[in-house]
C-alpha positions as MATLAB code, in Angstrom:
seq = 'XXXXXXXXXXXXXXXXXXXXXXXXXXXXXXXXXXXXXXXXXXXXXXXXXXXXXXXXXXXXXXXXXXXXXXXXXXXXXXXXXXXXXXXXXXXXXXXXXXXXXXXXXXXXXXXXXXXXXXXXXXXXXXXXXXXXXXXXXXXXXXXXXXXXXXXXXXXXXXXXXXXXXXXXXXXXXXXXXXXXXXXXXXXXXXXXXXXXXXXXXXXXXXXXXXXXXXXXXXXXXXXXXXXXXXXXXXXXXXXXXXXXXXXXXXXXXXXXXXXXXXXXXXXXXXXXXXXXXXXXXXXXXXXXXXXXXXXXXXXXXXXXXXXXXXXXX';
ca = [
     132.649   87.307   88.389;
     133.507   90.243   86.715;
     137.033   91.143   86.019;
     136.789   95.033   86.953;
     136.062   95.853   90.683;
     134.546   99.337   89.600;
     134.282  100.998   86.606;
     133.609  105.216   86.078;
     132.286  107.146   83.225;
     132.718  110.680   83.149;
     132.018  110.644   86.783;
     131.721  114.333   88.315;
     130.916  116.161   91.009;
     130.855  119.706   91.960;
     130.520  121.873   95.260;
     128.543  125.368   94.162;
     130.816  126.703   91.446;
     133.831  124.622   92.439;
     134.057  121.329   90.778;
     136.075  118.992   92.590;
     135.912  115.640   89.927;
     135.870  116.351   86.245;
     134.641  113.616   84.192;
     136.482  110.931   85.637;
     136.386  107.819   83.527;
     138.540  104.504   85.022;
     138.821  101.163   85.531;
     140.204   99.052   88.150;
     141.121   95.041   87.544;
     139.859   92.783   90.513;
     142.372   91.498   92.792;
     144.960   94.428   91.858;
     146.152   96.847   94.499;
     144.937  100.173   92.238;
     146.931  103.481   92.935;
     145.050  106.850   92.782;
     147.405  109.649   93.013;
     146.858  113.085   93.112;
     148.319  116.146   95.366;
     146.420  117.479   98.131;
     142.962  118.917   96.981;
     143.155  116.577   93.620;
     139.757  115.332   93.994;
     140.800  111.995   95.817;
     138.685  111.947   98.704;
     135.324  113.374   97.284;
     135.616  110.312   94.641;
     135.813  107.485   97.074;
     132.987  108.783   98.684;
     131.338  109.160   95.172;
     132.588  105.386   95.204;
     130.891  104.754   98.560;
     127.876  106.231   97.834;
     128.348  108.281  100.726;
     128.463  111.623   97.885;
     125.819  111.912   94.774;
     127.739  112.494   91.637;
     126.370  116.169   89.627;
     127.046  113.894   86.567;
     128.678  110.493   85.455;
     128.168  107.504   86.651;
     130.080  104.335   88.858;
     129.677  100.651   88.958;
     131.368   99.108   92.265;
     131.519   94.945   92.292;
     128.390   95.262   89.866;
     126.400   97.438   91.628;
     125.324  100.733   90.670;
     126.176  103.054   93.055;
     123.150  105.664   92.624;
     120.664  103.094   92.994;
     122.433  100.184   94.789;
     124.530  102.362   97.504;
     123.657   99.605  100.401;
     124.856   96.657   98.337;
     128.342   98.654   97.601;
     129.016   99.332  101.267;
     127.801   95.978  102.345;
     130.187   93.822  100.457;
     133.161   96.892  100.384;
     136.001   97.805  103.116;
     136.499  101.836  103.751;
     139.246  103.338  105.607;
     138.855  106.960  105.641;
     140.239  110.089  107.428;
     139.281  108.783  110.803;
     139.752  105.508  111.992;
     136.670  104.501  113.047;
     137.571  103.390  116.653;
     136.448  103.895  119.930;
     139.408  105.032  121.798;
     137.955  104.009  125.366;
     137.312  100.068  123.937;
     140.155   97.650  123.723;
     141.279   96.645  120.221;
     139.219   93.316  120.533;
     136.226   95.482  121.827;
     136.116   97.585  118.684;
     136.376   94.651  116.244;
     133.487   93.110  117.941;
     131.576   96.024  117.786;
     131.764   96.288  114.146;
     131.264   92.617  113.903;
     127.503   92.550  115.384;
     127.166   95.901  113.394;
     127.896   93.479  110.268;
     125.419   90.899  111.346;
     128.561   88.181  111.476;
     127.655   85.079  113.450;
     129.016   84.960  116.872;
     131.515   81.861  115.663;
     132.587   83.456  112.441;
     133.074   86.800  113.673;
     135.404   85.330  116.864;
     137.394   83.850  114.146;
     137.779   86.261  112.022;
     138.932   88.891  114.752;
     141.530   86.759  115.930;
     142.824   85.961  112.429;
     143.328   89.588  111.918;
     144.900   90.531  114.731;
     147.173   87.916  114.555;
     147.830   88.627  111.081;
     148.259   91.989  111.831;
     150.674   91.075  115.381;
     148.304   92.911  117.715;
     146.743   89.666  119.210;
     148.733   89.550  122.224;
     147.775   93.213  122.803;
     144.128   92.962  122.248;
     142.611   93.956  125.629;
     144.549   96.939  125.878;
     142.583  100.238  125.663;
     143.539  101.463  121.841;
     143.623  105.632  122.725;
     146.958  103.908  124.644;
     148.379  103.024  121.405;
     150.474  104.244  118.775;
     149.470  105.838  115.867;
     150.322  103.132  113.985;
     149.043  100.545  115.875;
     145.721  102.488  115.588;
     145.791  102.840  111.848;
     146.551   98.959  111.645;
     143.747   97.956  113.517;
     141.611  100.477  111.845;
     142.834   98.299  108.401;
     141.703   95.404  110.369;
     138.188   97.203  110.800;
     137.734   98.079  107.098;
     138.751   93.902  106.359;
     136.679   92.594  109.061;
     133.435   91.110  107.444;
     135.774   90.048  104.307;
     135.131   92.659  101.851;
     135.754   92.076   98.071;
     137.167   95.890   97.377;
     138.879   97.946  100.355;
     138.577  101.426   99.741;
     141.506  103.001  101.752;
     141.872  107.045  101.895;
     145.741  107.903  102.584;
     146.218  104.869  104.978;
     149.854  105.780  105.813;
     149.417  109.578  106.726;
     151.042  111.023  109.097;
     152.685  107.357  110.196;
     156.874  107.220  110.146;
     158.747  105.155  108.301;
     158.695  101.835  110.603;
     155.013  102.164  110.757;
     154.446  102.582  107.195;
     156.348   99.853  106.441;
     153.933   97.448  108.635;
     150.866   98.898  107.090;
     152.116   97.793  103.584;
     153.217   94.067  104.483;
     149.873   94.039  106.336;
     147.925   95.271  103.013;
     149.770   92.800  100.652;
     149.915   90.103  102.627;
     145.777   90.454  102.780;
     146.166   90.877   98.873;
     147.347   87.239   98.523;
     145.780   85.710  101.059;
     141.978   86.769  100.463;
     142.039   88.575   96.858;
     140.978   91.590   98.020;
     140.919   94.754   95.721;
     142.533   97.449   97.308;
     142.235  100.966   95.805;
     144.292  103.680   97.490;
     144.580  106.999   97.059;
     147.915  108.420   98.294;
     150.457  111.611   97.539;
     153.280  109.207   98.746;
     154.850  108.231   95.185;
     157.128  106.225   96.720;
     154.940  104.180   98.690;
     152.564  103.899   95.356;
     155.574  102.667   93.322;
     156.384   99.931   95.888;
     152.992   98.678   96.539;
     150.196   99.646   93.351;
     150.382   97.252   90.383;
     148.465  100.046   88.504;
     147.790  103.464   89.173;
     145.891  106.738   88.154;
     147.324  110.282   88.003;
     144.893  113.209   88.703;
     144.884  116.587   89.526;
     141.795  119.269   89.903;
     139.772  116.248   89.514;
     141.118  115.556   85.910;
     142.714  112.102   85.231;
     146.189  112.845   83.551;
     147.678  109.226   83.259;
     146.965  105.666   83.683;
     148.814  102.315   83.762;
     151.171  100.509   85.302;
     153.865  102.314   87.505;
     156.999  100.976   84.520;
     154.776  101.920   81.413;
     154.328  105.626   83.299;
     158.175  105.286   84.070;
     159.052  104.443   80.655;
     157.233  107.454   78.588;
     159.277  109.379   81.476;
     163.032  108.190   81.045;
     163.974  110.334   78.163;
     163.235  113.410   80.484;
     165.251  112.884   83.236;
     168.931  113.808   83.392;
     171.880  112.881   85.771;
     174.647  115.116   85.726;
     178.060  114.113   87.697;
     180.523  116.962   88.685;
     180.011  120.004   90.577;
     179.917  121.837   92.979;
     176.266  122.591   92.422;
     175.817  125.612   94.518;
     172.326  126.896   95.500;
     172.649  129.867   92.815;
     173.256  126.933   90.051;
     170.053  125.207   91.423;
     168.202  128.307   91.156;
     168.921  129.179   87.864;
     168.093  125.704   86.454;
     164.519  126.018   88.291;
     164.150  129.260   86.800;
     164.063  127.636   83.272;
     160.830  126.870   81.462;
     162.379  123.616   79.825;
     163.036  122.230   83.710;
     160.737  120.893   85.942;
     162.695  119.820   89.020;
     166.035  120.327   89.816;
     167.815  118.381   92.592;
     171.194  117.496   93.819;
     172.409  114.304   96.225;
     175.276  112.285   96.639;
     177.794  114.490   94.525;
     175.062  114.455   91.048;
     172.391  116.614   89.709;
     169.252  115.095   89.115;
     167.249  117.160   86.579;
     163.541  116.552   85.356;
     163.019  118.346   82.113;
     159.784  118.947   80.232;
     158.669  116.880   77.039;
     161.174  117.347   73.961;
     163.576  119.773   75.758;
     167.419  119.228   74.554;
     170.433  118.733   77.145;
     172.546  121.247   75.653;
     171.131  124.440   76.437;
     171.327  123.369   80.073;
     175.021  121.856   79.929;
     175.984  125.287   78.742;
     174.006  126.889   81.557;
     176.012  124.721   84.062;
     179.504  125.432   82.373;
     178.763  129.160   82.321;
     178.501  128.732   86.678;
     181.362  127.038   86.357;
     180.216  123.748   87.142;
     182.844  120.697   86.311;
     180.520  118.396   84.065;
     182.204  114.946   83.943;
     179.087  113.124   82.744;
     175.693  113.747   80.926;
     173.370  110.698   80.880;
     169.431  110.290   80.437;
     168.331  108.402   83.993;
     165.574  106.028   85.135;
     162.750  107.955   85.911;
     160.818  107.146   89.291;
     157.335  106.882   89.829;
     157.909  110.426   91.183;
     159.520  111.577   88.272;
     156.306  111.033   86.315;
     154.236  112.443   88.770;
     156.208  115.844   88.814;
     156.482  115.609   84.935;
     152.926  115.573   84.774;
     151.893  118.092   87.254;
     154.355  120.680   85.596;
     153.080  119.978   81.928;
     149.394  120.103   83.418;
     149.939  123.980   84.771;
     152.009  124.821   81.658;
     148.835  124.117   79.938;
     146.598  125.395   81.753;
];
């Protein structure tokens, strides 16, 4: 078996005179959950259904689990898991009604696929609710048993679009034990695209940054954090009023500017100097007791990147 659950070359795809994925070359390692990160519009969604072969690329080319997906679309969506905008789910079947739906619609045998739906929902602690009619659930009960839907007929690759939108905090949390518990326990390859940074951080063992359908960064969430932690600043003192804020986002040499818990958190661009924006501070008469380079987040590098991306564009 190989070890890359897809590979892209210069993959691209365009919509009239709008091109929504720019010669996307990337690789994903099997049995990884892969991050693909990108703000709203990025060109997330139009490449998973590239992936899919639900979308013909203009140009490029993608290999899914070894299959090409131009010429071998059925094989891709036969042996991969998708989770898109909508959930799939009849609203007006129970929970067990709509897994066995999609069952048949897989061709599992009657034993296997009995099996396999109960395993899921158990995993997944909706079993005991699984003759109840799902348009009476929550939202997140929904989007778990839609994850359950994309993992029924054991996929090798789960393609999952945003699988926490719109869900609060509680039922986010559920989603991601469900998804790496299902990691472990059946080596799935997950790839996920996502705006959440946070939720990317916790979960993605690697991840790609894009934006207008360009890839700007790839690795692993602490080599992206590392080429990141010489631009971001702590400052302790204060008061840092809302005119003090304003002035530091008016800069050109800072990207994000941010105060909590009685510190300013400041993200500057590549090979700006400290000093110029101490002196800024002491001139609003801002008490600096401390100066000190931080530990950039996940987020950090994303805003770092999306700020040196329109700078040069």
């Amino acid at each position: 078996m190989s070890d890359l659950a897809l590979r892209t070359e210069g993959l691209t795809r365009d919509f009239g005179s709008m091109r929504a994925v720019d010669g996307l070359s990337l690789e994903v390692p099997a049995g990884t959950i892969f991050g693909f990160l990108g703000p709203n519009g990025a060109g997330k969604t139009t490449t998973i259904r590239m992936l899919l072969g639900l979308l013909e690329p203009t140009a490029g080319r993608a290999e899914v689990l070894g299959f090409d997906v131009a010429r071998q679309a059925d094989e891709v969506r036969a042996r991969a898991g998708a989770l898109l905008e909508h959930t799939g789910l009849y609203a007006h079947l129970t929970a067990e009604e709509n897994l066995e739906f999609y069952g048949r619609a897989a061709r599992m045998p009657l034993k296997d696929r009995r099996e396999r739906i109960r395993e899921l929902l158990t995993q997944m602690g909706l079993y005991e609710r699984r003759d109840e009619l799902v348009h009476t659930w929550s939202r997140g009960m929904r989007q778990r048993l839609a994850l359950a839907r994309a993992l029924l007929h054991r996929p090798s690759l789960a393609l999952l679009d945003e699988p926490t939108a719109g869900l609060d905090v509680m039922a986010s949390v559920e989603v991601h034990n469900d998804l790496t518990s299902l990691v472990a326990s059946e080596s799935v390859t997950v790839f996920l695209t996502t705006h959440n940074m946070a939720e990317a951080e916790k979960l993605c063992s690697q991840v790609a940054v894009i934006r207008h359908g360009q890839l700007l960064a790839v690795g692993r969430p602490d080599e992206l954090q590392a080429t990141a932690d010489n631009r971001t600043v702590q400052v302790a003192g204060g008061p840092f009023g809302s005119d003090v804020l304003a002035r530091l986002r008016a800069r050109d040499d800072v990207l994000a500017a941010d105060e909590g818990e009685g510190e300013l958190r400041l993200q500057l661009r590549h090979g700006a100097s400290t000093a110029p924006l101490v002196r800024v501070l002491v001139e609003c008469g801002v008490a600096v007791e401390e100066v000190r380079r931080g530990h950039a987040s996940l987020e950090d590098v994303f805003v770092a990147l999306m700020g040196e991306e329109t700078s040069d564009a």
